[in-house]
N, C-alpha and C positions, 0 to 999 in steps of 0.2 A: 336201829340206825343212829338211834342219840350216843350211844356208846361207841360206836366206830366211828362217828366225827370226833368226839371228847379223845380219843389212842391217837386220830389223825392228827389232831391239832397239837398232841405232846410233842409226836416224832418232829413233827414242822417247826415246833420252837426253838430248837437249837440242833448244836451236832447231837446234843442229846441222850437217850434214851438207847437209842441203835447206839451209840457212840462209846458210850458207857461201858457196854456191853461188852462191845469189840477190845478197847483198851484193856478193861480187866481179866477175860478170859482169856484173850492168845494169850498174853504175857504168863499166867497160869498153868496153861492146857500142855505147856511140854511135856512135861513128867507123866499127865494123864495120858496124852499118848505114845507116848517114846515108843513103848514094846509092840505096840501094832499101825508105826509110820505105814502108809501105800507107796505104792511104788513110785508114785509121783511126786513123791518126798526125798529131794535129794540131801547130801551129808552137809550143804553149804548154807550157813548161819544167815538169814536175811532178817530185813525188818519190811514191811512191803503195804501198800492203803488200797485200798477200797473207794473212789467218789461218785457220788450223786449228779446227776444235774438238778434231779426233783429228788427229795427223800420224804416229801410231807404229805405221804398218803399210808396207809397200813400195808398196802402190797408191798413200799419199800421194806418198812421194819421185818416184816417176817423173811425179804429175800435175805435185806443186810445180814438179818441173824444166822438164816441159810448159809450165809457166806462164811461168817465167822465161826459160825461150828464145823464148815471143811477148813480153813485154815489152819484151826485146831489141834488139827486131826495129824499135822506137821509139826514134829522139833524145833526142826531145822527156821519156823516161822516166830522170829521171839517177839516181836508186836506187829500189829496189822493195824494203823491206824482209818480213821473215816472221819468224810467230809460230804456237808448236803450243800447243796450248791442251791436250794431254794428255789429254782424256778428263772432264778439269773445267771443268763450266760455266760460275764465278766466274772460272776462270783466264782463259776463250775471253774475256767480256766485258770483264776488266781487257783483254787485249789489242788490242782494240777501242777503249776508252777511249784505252787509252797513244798506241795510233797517232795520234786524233785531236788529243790532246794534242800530240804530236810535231807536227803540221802536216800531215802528208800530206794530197792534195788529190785521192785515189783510193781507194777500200779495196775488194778483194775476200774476201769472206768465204762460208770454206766451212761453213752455222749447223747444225752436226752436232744441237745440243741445240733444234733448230727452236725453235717461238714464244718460249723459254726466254732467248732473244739479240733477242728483237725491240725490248724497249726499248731496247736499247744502237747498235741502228741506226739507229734514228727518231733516238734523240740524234745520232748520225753526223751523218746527213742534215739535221737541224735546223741542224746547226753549219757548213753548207756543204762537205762532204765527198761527193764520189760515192762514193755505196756504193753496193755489188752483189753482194747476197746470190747463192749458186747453187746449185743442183746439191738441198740436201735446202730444203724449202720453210718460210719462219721465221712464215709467216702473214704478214697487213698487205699492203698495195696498193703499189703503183708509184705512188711523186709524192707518194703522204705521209707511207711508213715509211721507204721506202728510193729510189732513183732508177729501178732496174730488177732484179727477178730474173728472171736467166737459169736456165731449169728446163731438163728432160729431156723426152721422152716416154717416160718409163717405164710407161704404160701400154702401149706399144706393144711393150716387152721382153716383157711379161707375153703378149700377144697372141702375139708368133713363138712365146717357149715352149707356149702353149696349140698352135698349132696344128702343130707337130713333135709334140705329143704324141698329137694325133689322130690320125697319118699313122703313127707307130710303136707305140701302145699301143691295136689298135683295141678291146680288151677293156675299157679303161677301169683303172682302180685308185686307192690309195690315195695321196693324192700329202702330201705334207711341204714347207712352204718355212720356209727358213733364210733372214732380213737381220741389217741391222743392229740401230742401239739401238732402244728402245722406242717406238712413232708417230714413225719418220721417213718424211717421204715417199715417199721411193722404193721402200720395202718396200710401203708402202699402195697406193700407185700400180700396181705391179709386181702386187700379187695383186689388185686391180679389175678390171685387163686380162686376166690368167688366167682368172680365176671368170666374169668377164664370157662370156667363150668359150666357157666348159665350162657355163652356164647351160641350156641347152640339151641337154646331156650326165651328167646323173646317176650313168653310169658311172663317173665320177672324183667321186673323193669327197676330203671335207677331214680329214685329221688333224693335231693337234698344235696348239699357242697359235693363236688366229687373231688377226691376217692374218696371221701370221710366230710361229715362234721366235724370239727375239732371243739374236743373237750378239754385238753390237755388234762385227761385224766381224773379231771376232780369236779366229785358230787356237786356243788354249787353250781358252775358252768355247765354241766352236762343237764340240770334243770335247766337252767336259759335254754341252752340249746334244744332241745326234748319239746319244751314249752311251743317255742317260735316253729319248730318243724311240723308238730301235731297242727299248728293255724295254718300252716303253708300247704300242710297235705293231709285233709280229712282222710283221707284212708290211704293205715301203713299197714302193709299187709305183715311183714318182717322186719325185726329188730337186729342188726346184728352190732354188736359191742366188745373191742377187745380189752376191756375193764368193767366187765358186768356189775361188779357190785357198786360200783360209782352212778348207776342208775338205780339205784333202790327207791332211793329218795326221790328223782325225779317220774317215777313210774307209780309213784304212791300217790305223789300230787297231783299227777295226772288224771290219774282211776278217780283222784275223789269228785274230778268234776264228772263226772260219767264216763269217760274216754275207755273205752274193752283194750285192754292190752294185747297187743297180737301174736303172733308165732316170734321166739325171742332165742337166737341164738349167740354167744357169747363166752367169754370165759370164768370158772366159777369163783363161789364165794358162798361162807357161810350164810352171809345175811343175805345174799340172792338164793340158794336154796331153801332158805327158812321164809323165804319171801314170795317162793312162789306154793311153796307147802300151804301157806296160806289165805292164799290167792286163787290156785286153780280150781278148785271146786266151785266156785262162784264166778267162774269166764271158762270156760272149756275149752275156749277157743287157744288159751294163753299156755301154747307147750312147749317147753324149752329145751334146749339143747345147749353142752358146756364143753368145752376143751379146758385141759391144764391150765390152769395161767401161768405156772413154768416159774415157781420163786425158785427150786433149784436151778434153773440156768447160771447162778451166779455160781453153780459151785463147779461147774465145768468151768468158769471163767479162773476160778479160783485154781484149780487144780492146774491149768496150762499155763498159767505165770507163775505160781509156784515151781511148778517141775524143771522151767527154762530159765528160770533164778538159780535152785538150789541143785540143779544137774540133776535130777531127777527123769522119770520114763515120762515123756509126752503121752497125755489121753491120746486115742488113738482117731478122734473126732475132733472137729473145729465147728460140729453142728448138734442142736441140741434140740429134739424132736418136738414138733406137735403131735398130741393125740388125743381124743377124744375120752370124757369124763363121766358126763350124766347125761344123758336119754330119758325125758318124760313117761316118753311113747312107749321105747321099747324096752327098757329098764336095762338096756347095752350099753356099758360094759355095766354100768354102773343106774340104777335108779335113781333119781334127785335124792341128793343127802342134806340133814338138815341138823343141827347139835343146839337143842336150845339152851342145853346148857354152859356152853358157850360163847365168847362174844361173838358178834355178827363180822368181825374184822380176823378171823383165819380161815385161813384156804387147804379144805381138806384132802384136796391132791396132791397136796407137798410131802416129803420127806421128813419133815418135823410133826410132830405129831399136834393136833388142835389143842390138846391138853398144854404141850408145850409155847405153843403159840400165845394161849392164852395169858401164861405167863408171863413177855418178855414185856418190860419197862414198869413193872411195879417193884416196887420196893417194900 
């Protein structure tokens, strides 16, 4: 865990690392990929960014990098710049502003601070910029606010955790969910799907903020949090979390005062896998269950502003799936995976491979 705070706190100190990245390689990657452009690659020359609201966690780096290896993948793309907005909602928007200012003629935007950034996209989009909000939902329409938001089914995360849970906890209990910031979507989305399920099921019952505790994501918080909710409710029968491995830490410190960690379902991560490998033989109780955490989402993001910039073929989706990753229990699809050789900060459901992961921001 010491090692994926020390990667977090790089990404977090500047545009950075992910920033680097992005600048050097698109501006490169033409030639690399000229001869096998996709179809999503139209003939027309853009320069096109990528922003943050939050970029200072390792989930961002490895999507950012996601993103910039499908850009890549594009001629027609001759820089792709990025911008981390920190965690400040005036900063996300200046960054938004800036780009359009610059000229880019694609923006992808990840609107951490949802409806909070919607007038700076409508401006985007007014100004003849494809924008393409994703992933957390900023409010406003397709075709007025912004060009297209590419969302998730994250009701459908909520849905696999609900019914793992019925299949393992037939007694029912108390369940706890942990997301992110305050009404972002995916947390909202994520316990509809849940609760939707267990409607029917009275056995599980809700404790703690609802729809969510909010973490906004990061390990330090998600301690407070975790901490104050274990004093408020001696017995949590379920954990669910749509940033698993940002409770590493908080789930360590817990255990060490005696606390049995309980049925724990959420999305993965090396160092949550390698953390319950060495964890569950000494609590049996403690069996988890993971979905994607979905770092390629950015590249469906990528690829539908691309296509509607450079004339290219539209993905044929505006939605980018939840599905189910590692099973304790039933080793479906997937048995808990665990790479220790590895840092605890890549996500082995992604598209990039861990090896590569490991690599991104050393020099």
């Amino acid at each position: 865990m010491t090692r994926t705070k020390s990667r977090v706190l790089k990404v977090a100190s500047s545009v950075g690392v992910a920033g680097l990245l992005l600048a050097s390689a698109i501006t490169s990657a033409a030639t690399s990929h000229a001869a096998a452009a996709p179809s999503w690659c139209g003939p027309k020359k853009i320069t096109a960014a990528l922003t943050d609201g939050f970029g200072g966690n390792s989930w961002r780096l490895v999507t950012t990098a996601a993103a910039q290896d499908e850009a890549s993948k594009c001629p027609s793309v001759t820089k792709l710049y990025y911008a981390d907005g920190q965690g400040n909602t005036s900063k996300a928007i200046s960054d938004i502003k800036g780009f359009v200012a610059k000229g880019v003629k694609a923006l992808v935007v990840f609107p951490d601070a949802g409806k909070a950034v919607l007038p700076a996209l409508r401006s985007a989009y007014k100004a003849g910029v494809v924008t393409v909000p994703y992933r957390v939902f900023p409010g406003g329409t397709d075709g007025v606010d912004y060009t297209a938001f590419i969302g998730s089914n994250f009701k459908q995360a909520g849905i696999l955790w609900a019914n793992w849970a019925l299949k393992n906890l037939p007694k029912g209990g108390n369940v706890l969910f942990l997301s992110g910031p305050a009404g972002n979507s995916q947390g909202i989305d994520e316990a509809a799907g849940f609760w939707g399920v267990m409607a029917s099921h009275p056995e599980f019952k809700k404790i703690g903020a609802q729809p969510f505790e909010v973490t906004n994501w990061d390990p330090a918080l998600s301690q407070q949090v975790l901490t104050a909710a274990i004093a408020a409710n001696p017995k949590i029968d379920l954990i669910l979390s749509d940033f698993g491995p940002s409770l590493v830490g908080a789930l360590t410190a817990a255990s060490k005062t005696g606390w049995k960690i309980p049925a724990f379902a959420a999305s993965d991560g090396n160092v949550l896998g390698c953390f319950w490998q060495d964890n569950h033989a000494a609590n049996p109780d403690f069996n988890m269950f993971t979905v994607s955490t979905q770092n390629d989402h950015a590249r469906l993001a990528i690829d539908y502003a691309v296509a509607k910039a450079t004339g290219g073929k539209l993905p044929t989706t505006t939605s980018y799936p939840s599905y189910a990753f590692e099973d304790s229990v039933s080793g479906k699809p997937s048995a808990v995976q665990c790479r220790k050789d590895l840092p605890g900060d890549v996500y082995l459901s992604a598209q990039m491979s861990g090896d590569l992961q490991a690599k991104l921001g050393k020099k």
